[in-house]
Backbone as CSV, one residue per row, in Angstrom:
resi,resn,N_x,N_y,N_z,CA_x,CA_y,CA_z,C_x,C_y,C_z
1,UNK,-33.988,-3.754,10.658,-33.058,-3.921,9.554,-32.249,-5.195,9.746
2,UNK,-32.052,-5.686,8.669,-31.088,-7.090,8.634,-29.679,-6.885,9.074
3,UNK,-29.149,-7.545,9.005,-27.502,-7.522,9.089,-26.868,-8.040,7.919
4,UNK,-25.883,-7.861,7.179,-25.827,-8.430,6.522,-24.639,-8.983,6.313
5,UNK,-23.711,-9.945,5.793,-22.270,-9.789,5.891,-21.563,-9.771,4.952
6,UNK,-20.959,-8.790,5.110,-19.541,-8.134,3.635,-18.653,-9.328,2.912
7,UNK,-18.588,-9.500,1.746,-17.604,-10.539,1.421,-16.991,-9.723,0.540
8,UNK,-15.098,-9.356,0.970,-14.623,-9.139,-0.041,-14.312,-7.090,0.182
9,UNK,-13.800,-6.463,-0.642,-13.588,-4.960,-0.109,-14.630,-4.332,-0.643
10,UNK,-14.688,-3.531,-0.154,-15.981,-2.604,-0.541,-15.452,-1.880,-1.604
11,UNK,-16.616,-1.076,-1.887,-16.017,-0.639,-3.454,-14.869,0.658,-3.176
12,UNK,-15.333,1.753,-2.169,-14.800,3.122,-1.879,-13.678,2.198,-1.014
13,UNK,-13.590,1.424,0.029,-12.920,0.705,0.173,-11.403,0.442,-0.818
14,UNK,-11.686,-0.255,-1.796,-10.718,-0.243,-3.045,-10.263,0.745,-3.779
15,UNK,-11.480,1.976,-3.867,-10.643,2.919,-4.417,-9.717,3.731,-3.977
16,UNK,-9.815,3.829,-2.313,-8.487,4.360,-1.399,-7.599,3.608,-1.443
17,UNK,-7.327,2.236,-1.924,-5.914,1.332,-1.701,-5.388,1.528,-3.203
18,UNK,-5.923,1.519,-4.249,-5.864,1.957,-5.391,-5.683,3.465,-5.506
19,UNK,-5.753,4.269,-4.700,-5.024,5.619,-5.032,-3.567,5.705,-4.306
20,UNK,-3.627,4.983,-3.125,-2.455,4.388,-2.516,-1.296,3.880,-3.479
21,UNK,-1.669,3.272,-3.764,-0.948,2.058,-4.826,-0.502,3.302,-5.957
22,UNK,-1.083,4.246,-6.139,-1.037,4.748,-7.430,0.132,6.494,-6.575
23,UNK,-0.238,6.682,-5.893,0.792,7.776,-5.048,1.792,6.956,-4.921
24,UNK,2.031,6.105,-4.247,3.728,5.449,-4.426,4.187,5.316,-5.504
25,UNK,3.678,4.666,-6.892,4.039,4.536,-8.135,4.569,5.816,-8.501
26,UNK,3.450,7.191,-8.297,4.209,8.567,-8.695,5.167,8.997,-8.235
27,UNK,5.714,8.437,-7.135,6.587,9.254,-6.431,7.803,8.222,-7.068
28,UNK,7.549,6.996,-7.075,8.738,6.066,-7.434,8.744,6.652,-8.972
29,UNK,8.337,6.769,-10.135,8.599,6.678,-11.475,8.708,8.365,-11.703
30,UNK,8.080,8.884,-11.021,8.351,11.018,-11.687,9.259,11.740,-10.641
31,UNK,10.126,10.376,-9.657,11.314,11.037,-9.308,10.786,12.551,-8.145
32,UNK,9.952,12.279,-7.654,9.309,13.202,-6.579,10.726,12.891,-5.615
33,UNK,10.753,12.193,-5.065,11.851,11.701,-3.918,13.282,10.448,-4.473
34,UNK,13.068,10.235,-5.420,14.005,9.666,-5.866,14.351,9.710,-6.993
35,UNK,15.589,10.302,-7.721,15.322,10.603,-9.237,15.829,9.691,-10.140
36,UNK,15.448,9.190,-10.883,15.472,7.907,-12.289,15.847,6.777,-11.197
37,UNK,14.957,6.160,-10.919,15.306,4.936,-9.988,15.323,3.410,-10.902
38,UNK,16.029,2.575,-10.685,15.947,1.896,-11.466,15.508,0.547,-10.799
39,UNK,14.861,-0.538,-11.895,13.809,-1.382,-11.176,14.396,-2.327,-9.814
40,UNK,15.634,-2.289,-9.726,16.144,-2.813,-8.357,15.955,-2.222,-7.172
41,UNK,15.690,-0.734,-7.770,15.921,0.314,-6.431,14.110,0.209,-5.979
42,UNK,13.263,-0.156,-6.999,12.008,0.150,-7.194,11.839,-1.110,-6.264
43,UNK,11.819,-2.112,-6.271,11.486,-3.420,-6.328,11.979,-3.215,-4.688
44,UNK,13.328,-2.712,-4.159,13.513,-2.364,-2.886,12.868,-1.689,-2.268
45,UNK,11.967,-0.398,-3.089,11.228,0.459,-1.799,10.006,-0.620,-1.560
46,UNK,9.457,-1.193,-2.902,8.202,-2.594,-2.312,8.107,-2.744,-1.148
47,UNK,9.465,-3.704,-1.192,9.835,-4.734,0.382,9.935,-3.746,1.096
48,UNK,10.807,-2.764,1.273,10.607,-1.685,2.483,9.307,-1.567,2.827
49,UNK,8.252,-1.010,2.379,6.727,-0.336,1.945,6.102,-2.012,2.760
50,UNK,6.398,-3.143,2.335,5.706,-4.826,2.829,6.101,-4.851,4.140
51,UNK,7.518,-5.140,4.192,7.913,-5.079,5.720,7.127,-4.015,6.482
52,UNK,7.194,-2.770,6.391,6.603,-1.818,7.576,5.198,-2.259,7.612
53,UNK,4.495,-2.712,6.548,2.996,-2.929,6.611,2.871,-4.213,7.617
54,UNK,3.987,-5.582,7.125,3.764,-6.762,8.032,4.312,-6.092,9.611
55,UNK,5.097,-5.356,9.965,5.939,-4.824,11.319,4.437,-3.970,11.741
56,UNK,3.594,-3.521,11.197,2.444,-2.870,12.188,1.274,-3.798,12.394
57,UNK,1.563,-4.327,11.493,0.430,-5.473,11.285,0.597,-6.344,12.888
58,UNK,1.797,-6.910,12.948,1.937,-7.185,14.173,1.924,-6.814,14.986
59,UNK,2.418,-5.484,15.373,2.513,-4.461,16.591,0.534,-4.354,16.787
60,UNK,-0.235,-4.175,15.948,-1.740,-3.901,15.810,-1.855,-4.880,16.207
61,UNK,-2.074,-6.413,16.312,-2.617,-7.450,16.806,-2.367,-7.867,18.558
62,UNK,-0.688,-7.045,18.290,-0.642,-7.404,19.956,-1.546,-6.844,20.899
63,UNK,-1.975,-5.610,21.065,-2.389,-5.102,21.623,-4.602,-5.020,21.850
């Protein structure tokens, strides 16, 4: 068998970051954990949600 090399996300790939993407949205807009949030407060959990992703991102490379 060949090898072949991936360019780009796979498809099932995308659809787990896209259900991702789509569970935070529910929880931010139907008030699961925060109720009527408004787009400042929204726009803050982002950067919270970016930062922890860049803070493991690094901790993962050190090692």
């Amino acid at each position: 068998m060949e090898e072949r090399e991936t360019k780009g996300i796979a498809p099932y790939r995308m659809n787990q970051i896209v259900k991702t993407a789509a569970d935070i949205t529910d929880r931010l807009v139907n008030g699961r954990n925060l109720y009527s949030p408004t787009y400042h407060e929204c726009e803050i959990v982002i950067e919270l949600v970016a930062e922890a992703i860049k803070k493991s991102k690094n901790e993962y490379r050190r090692k």
